[in-house]
C-alpha positions as CSV (number, residue, x, y, z in Angstrom):
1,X,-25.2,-8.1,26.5
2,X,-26.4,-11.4,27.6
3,X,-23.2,-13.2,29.3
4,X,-21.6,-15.6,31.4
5,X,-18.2,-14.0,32.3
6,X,-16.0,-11.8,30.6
7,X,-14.0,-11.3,27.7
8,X,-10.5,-10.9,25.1
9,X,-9.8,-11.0,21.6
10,X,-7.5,-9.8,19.0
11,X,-6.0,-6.9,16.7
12,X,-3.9,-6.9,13.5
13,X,-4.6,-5.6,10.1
14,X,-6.7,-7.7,7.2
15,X,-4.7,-10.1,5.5
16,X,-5.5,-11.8,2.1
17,X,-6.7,-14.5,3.9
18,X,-10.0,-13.0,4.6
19,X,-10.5,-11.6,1.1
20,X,-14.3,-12.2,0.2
21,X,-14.8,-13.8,3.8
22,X,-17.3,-11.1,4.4
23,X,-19.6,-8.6,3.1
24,X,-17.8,-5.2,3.0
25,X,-18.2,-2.6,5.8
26,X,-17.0,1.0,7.4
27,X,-13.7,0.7,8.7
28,X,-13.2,0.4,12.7
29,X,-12.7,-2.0,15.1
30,X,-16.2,-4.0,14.8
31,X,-17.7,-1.2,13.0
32,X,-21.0,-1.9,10.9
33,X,-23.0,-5.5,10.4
34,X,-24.1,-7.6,7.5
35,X,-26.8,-6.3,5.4
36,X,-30.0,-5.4,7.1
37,X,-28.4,-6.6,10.4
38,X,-27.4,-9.8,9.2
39,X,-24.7,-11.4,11.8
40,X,-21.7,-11.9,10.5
41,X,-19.8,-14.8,12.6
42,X,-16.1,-16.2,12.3
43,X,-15.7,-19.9,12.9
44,X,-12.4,-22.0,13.8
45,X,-13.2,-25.5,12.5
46,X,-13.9,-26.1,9.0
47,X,-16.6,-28.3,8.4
48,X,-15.3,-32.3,7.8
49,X,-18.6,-34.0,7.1
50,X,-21.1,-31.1,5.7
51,X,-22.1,-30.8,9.0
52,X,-23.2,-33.9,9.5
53,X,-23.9,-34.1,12.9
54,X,-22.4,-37.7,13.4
55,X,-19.1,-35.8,12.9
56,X,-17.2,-33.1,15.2
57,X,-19.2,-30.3,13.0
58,X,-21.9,-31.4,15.1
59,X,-21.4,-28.6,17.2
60,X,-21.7,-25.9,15.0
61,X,-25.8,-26.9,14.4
62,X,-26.1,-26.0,18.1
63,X,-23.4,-23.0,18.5
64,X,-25.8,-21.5,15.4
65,X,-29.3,-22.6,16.8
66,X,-30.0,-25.0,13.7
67,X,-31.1,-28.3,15.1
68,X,-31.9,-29.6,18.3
69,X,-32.6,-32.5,20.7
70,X,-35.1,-33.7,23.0
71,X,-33.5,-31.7,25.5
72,X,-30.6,-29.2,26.0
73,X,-28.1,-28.5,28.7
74,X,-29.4,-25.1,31.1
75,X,-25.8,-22.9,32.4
76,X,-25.9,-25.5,35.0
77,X,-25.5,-28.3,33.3
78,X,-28.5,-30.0,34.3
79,X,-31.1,-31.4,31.0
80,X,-33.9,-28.3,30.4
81,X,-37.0,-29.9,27.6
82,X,-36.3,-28.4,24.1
83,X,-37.9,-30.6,21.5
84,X,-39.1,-32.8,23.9
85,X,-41.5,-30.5,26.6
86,X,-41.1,-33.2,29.9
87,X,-39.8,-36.4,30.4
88,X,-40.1,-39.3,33.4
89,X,-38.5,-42.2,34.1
90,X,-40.3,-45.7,33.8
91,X,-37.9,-48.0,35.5
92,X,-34.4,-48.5,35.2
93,X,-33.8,-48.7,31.8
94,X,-37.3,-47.0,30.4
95,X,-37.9,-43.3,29.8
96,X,-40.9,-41.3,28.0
97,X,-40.8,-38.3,26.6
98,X,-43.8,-35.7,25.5
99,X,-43.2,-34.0,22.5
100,X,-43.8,-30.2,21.7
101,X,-45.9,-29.0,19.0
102,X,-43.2,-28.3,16.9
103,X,-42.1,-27.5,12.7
104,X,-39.2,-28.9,10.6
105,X,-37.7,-26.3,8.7
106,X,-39.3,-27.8,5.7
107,X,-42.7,-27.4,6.8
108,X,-43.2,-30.7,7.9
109,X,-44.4,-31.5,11.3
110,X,-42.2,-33.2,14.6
111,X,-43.7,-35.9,15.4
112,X,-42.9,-39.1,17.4
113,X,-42.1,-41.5,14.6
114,X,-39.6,-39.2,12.9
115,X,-38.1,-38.4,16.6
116,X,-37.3,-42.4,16.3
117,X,-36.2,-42.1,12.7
118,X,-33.9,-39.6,13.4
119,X,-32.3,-41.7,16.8
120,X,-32.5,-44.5,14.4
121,X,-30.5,-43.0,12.4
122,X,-27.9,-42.0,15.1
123,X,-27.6,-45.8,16.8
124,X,-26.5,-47.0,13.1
125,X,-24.4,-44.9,12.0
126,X,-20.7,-45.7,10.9
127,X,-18.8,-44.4,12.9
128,X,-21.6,-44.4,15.4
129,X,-21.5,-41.0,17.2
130,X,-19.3,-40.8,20.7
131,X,-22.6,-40.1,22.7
132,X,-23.7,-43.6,21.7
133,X,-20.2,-45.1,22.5
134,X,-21.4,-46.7,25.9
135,X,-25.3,-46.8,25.3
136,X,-27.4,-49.3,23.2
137,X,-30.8,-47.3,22.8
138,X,-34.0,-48.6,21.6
139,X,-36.7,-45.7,20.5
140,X,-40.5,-46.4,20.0
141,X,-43.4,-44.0,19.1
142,X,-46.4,-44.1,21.6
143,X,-49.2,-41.9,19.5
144,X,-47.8,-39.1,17.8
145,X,-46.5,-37.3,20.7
146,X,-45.0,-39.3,23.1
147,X,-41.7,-41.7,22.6
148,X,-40.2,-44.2,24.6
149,X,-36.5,-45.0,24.8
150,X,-35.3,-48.0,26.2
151,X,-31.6,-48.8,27.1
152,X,-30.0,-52.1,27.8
153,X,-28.1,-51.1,31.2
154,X,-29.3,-48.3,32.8
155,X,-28.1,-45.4,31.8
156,X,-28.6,-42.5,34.6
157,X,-27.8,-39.6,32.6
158,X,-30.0,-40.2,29.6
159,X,-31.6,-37.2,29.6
160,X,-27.9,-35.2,29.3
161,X,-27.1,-37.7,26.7
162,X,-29.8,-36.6,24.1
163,X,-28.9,-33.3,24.8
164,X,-25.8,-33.9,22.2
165,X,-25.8,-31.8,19.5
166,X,-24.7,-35.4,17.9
167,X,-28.7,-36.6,18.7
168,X,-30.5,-33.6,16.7
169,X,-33.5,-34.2,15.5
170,X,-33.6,-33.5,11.9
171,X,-37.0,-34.3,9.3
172,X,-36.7,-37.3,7.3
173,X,-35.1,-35.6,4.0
174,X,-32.1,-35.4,6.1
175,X,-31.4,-38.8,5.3
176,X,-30.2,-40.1,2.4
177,X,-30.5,-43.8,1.5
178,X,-26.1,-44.0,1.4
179,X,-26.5,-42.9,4.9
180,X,-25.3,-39.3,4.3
181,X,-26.9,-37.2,6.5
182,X,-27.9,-33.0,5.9
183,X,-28.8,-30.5,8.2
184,X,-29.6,-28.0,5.4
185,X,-33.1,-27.3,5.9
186,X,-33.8,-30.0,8.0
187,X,-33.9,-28.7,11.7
188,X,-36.0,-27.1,13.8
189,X,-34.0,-24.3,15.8
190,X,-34.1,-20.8,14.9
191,X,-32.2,-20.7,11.9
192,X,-32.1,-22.6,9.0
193,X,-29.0,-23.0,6.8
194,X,-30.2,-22.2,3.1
195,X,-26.5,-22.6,1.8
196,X,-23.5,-24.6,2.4
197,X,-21.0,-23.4,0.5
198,X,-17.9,-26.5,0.9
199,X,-15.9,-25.9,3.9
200,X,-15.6,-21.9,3.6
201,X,-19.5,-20.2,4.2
202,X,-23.0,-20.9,4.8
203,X,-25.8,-18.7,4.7
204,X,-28.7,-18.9,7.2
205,X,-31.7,-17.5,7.1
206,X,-34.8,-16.7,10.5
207,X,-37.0,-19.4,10.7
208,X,-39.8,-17.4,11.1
209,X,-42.2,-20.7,12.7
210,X,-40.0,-22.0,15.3
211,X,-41.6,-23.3,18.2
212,X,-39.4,-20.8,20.4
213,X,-40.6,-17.1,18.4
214,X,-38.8,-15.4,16.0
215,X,-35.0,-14.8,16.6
216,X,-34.0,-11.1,16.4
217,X,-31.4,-11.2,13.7
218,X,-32.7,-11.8,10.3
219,X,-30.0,-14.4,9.4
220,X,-26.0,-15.0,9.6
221,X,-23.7,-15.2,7.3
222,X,-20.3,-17.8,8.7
223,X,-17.2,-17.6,7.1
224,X,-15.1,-21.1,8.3
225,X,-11.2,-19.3,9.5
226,X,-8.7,-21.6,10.5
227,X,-6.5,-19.4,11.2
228,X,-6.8,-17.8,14.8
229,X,-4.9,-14.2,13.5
230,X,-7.0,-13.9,10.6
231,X,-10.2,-14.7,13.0
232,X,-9.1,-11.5,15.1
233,X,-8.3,-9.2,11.9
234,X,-11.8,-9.8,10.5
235,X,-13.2,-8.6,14.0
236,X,-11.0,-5.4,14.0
237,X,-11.3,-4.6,10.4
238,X,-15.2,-4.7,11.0
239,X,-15.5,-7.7,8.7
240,X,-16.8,-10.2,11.3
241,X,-19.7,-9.2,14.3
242,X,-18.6,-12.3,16.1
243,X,-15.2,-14.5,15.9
244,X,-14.8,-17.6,17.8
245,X,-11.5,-19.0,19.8
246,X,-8.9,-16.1,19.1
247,X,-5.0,-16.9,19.9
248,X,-4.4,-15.5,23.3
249,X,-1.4,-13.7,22.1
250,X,-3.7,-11.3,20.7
251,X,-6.2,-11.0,23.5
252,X,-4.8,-8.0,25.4
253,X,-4.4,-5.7,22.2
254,X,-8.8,-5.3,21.7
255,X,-10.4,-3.0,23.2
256,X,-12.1,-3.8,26.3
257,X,-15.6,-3.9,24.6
258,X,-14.7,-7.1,22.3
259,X,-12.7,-8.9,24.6
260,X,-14.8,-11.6,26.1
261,X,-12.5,-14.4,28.7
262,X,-14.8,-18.0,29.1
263,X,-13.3,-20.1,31.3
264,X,-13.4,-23.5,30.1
265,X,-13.9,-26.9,30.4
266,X,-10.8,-27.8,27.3
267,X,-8.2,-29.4,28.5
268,X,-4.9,-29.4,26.2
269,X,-2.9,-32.5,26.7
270,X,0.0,-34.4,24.9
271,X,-1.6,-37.9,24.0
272,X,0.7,-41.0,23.4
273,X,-0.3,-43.6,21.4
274,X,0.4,-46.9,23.0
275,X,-1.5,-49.1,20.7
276,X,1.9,-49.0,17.7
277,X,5.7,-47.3,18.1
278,X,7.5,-46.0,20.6
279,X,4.7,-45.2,23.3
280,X,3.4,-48.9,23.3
281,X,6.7,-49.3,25.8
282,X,5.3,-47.9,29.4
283,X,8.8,-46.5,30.2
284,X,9.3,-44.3,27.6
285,X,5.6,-42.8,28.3
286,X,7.1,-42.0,31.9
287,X,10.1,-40.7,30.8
288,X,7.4,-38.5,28.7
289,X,5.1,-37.2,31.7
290,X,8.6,-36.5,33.4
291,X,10.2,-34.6,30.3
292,X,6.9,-32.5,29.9
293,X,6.1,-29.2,32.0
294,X,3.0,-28.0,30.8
295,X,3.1,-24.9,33.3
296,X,5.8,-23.8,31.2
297,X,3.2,-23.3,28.5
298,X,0.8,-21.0,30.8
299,X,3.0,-17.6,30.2
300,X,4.8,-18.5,27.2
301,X,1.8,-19.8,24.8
302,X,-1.3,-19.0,26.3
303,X,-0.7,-15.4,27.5
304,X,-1.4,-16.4,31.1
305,X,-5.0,-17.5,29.7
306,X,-4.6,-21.0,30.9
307,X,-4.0,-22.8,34.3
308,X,-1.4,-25.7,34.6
309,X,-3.3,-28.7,34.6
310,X,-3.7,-31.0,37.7
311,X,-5.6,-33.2,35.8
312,X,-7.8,-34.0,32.6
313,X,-11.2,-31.7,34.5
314,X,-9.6,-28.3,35.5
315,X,-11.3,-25.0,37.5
316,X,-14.3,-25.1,35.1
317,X,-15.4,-28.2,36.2
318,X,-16.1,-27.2,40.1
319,X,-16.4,-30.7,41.6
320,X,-13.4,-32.3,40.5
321,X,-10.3,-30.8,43.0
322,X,-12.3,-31.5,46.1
323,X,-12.7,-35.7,44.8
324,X,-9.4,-35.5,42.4
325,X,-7.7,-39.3,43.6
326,X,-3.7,-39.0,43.7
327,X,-2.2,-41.7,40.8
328,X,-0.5,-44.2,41.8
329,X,0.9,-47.6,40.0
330,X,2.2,-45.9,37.2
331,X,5.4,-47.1,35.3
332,X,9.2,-46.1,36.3
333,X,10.3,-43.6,33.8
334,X,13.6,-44.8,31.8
335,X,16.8,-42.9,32.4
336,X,17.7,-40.9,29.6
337,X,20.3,-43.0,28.4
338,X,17.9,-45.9,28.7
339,X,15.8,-43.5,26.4
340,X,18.1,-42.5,23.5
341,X,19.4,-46.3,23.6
342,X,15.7,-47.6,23.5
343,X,14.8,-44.5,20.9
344,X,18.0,-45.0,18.6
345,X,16.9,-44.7,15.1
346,X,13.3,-44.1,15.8
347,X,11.7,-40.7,15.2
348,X,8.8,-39.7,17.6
349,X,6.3,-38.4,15.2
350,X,4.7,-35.4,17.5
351,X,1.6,-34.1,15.8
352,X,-0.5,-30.9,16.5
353,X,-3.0,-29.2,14.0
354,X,-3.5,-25.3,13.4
355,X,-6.9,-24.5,13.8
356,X,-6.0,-23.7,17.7
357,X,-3.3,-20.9,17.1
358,X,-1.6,-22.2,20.4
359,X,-0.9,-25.3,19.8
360,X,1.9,-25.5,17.5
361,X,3.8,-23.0,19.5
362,X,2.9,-25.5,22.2
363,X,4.5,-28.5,20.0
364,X,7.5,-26.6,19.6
365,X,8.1,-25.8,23.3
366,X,7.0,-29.8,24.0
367,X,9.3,-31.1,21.2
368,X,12.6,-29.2,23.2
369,X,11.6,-30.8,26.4
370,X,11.6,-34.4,25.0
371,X,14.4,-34.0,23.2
372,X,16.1,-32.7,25.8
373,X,15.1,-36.3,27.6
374,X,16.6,-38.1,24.6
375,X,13.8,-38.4,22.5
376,X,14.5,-37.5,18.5
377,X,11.4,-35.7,17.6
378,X,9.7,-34.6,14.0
379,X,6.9,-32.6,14.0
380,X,3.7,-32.8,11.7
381,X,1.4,-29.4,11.7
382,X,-1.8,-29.3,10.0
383,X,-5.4,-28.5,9.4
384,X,-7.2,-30.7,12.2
385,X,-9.5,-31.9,9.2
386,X,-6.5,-32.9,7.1
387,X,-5.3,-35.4,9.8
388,X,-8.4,-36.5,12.1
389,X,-8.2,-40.4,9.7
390,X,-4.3,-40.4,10.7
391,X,-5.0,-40.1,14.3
392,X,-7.9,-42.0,14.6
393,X,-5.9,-44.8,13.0
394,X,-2.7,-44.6,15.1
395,X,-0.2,-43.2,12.7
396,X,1.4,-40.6,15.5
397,X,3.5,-41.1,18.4
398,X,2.3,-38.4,20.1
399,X,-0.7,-35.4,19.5
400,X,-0.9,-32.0,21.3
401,X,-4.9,-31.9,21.9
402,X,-6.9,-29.8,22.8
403,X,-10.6,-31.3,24.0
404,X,-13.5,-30.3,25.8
405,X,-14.1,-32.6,28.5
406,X,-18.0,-31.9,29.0
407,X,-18.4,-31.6,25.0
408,X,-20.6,-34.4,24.2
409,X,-23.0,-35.1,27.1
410,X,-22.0,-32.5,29.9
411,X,-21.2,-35.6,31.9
412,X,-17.7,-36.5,32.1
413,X,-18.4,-40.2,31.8
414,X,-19.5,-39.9,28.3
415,X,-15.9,-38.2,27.5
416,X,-13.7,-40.8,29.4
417,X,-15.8,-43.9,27.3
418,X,-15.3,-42.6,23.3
419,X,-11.9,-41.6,24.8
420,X,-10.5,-44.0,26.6
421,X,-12.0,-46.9,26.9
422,X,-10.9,-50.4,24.4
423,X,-14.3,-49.9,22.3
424,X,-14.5,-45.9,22.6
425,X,-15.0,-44.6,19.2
426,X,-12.4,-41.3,19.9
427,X,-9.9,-43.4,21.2
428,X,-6.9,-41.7,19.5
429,X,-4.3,-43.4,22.3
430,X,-5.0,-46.4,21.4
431,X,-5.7,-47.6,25.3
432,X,-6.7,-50.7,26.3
433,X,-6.3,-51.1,29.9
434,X,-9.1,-53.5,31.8
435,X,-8.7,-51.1,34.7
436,X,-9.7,-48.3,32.9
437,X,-12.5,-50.2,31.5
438,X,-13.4,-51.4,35.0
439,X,-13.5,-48.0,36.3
440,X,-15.3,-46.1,32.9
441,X,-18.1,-48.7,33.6
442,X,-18.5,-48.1,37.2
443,X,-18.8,-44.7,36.5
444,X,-21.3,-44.8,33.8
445,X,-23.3,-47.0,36.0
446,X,-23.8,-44.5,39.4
447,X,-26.8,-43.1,39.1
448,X,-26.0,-40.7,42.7
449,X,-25.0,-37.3,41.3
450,X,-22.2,-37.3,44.4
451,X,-21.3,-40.9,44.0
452,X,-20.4,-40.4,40.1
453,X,-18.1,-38.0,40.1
454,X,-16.2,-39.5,43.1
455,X,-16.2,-42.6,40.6
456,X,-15.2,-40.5,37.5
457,X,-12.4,-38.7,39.6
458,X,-11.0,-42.9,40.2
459,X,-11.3,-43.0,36.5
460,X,-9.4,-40.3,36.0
461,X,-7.1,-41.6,38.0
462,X,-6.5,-45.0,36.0
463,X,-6.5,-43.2,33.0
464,X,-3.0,-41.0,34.0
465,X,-1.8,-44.6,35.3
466,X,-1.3,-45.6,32.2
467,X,0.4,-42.2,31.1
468,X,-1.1,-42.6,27.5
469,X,-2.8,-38.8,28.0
470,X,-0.5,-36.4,29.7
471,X,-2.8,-33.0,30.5
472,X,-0.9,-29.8,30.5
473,X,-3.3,-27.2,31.0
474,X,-6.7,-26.1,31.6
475,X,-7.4,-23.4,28.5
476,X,-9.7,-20.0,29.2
477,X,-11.3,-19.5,25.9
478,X,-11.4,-16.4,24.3
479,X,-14.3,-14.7,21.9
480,X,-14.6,-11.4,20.0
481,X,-18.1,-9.9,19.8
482,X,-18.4,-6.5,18.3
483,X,-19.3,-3.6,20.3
484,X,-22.7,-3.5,18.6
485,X,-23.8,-6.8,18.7
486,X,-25.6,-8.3,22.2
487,X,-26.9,-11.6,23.3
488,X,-23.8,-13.8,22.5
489,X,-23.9,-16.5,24.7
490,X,-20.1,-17.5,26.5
491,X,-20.7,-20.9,26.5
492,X,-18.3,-22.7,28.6
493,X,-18.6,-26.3,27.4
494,X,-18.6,-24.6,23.5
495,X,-21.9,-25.6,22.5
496,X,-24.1,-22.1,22.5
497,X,-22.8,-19.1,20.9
498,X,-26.2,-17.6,18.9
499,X,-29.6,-17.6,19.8
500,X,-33.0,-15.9,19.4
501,X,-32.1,-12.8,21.2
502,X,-28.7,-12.7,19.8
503,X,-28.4,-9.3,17.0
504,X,-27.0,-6.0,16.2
505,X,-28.2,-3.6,18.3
């Protein structure tokens, strides 16, 4: 098997929750695969927008190999061509990039002008996509082959940028005049989703003329799980090849062969909202940061599959201890007196969502500590896709999240601007700090590879000034890959997870 580290998952019997999920097989832990070696794969995150990839189910179009960029991130996190064969910078805001010969997976051809349709597209969206947050780019077609992209400011890590699973290149029946956008038979990666059945299945099928040869398996079949237990059943019942994120309570009771550990790059962190309520006072965030313990979580949550966090990059981002700055400026933290007294008949409304099976146990371990600091706390527990408008729109006091950091870009700076910045377009605290701002931008502006992450690390630092994101630990993910089934990439920024050579053996 093709992987980057090792592995866990789970055990329990079938529950009605996967009735139908999957297409029958033998009984035994991971025993059997979908019809003429179909893969069979588990996901976490029900699709919000269709998979539209100007939404978070962006990441599913890469984690299945169904669209792709100009470029793609290698294990290192450095830009490797995909759609787009080389690229060279033309000054400080210019760049050109030579297309591959390459197919849509509706026969028509990749050429420049639909490469600037498609980044068109992207740059006018509404919402426009976090990768885009902090860039203004300008595509041109030069001939059929080559295009040139032009930003504003220069933007150092452009090539990492279009690298987003957000920036796929899709063929122009993608796009529909209301601005809907559809990935289903539109990309050019190895697979091609034939069937998007609401937010439960899809069916895929080989593209048999992509550019890269023809992947191994003959198609997948996804079943969207949200719930972590029901994930692990359908791997030990022999229902699923592959199932994504499984609760780490679970991890230790697979066998060896399906357990697969991934450290990283998510941070889990209790956001404050300090745009409306009881957050927007800076005390009662300090008395917060000092009522949380988020090492208390590592044993008692997360199975010991987590590391108390130091700050929002943990051990799976290998530059950030040696350049981490220590915070300083931040608010005194209100007695707790001071707090029930400033507090009295307010309720702190402490969200969390279900689709990470940690996280309400999390909430509940979170909602003692602040209560025990004076705080009166409620807590609202839901599908992530049921709640993503209430948080975007401030109507929490506080959110247990869990976020990749290197998610969108692979460079932290893109992360800290749709995060945290006034304008950033995933800015569920509500923060507007000219600090933070200050710092984001000076960041985002170092084009030395040294030099920028000393500058994101004094980012960071601004950013836990304000105490509006309180990290609490650094996760180790956790996949279940059947026995039988090789090539699974253990991606850990979350992007990969099938590929060419993935398949039953």
């Amino acid at each position: 098997m093709r992987t980057t580290s090792r592995g866990l998952i789970a055990v329990l019997a079938l529950t009605p929750l996967l009735a139908g999920c999957f297409a029958p097989s033998d009984s035994g832990e991971g025993a059997g695969a979908g019809s003429g070696g179909r893969l069979r794969v588990a996901l976490a995150v029900p699709p919000v927008q269709a998979l539209s990839p100007y939404s978070n189910d962006a990441t599913v179009l890469s984690k299945l190999s169904v669209a792709e960029g100009l470029t793609a991130l290698d294990r290192n996190g450095t830009a490797k061509p995909a759609l787009a064969k080389s690229w060279k910078q033309d000054g400080e805001t210019s760049w050109t990039f030579k297309l591959r010969k390459a197919t849509f997976q509706d026969g028509t051809e990749l050429t420049a002008q639909s490469v600037v349709d498609a980044l068109d597209h992207a740059g006018s969206a509404k919402p426009k996509p976090r990768v885009l947050s902090d860039v203004a780019l300008t595509a041109k077609a030069e001939g059929a082959d080559t295009v040139t992209l032009t930003t504003k400011s220069p933007d150092p890590v452009l090539p990492l940028r279009l690298a987003s699973p957000a920036l796929a290149i899709l063929s122009a029946k993608a796009y529909a005049k209301d601005g809907a956008v559809s990935p289903v038979g539109t990309g050019t990666g190895p697979f091609k989703i034939t069937r998007l059945s609401g937010k439960a299945k899809a069916t895929l099928t080989r593209f048999d003329d992509y550019w890269g040869g023809k992947a191994k398996a003959p198609g997948i079949d996804v079943s969207w799980i949200a719930d972590g237990t029901a994930r692990a059943n359908a791997l030990r019942g022999g229902e699923a090849d592959i199932a994504e994120w499984i609760p780490t309570a679970q991890a230790k009771l697979l066998t060896e062969g399906t357990r697969h550990e991934v450290p990283s790059v998510r941070t889990d962190s209790l956001i404050l909202n300090t745009g409306s309520g009881l957050f927007t006072d800076a005390s009662l965030r300090a008395s917060a940061r000092t009522a949380v313990d988020g090492s208390a979580l590592v044993d008692s949550v997360f199975g010991g599959y987590a590391d108390p966090a130091e700050g929002l990059f943990g051990p799976a981002v290998p530059w950030a201890a040696d350049r981490r700055v220590k915070v300083t400026g931040r608010a005194e933290a209100a007695t707790s007196a001071r707090v029930k007294a400033k507090a009295e008949g307010r309720t702190l409304r402490l969200a969390t969502y279900t689709n990470r099976a940690e996280l309400p146990e999390a909430a509940t371990v979170l909602q003692q500590q602040l209560e025990k600091a004076g705080f009166t706390v409620k807590q609202d527990v839901r599908e992530y896709t049921q709640m993503e408008a209430d948080l975007l729109a401030g109507k929490y006091d506080a959110l247990v999240f869990s976020r990749v950091t290197l998610l969108d870009t692979g460079d932290a700076v893109d992360y800290l601007a749709s995060d945290f910045t006034s304008e950033g377009v995933y800015n569920i605290p509500g923060l507007k700090d000219a600090a933070v701002d200050k710092a984001i931008r000076a960041a985002a502006a170092e084009r030395d590879t040294e030099r920028r992450q000393e500058k994101i690390m004094k980012a960071e630092a601004e950013i836990l000034r304000t105490d509006a994101v309180l990290p609490l630990v650094h996760e180790q993910a956790v996949q279940g890959i059947a026995p039988d089934v090789e090539g699974v990439i253990l991606d850990p920024r979350e992007r990969s997870l099938v590929d060419v050579d993935t398949r039953v053996k």
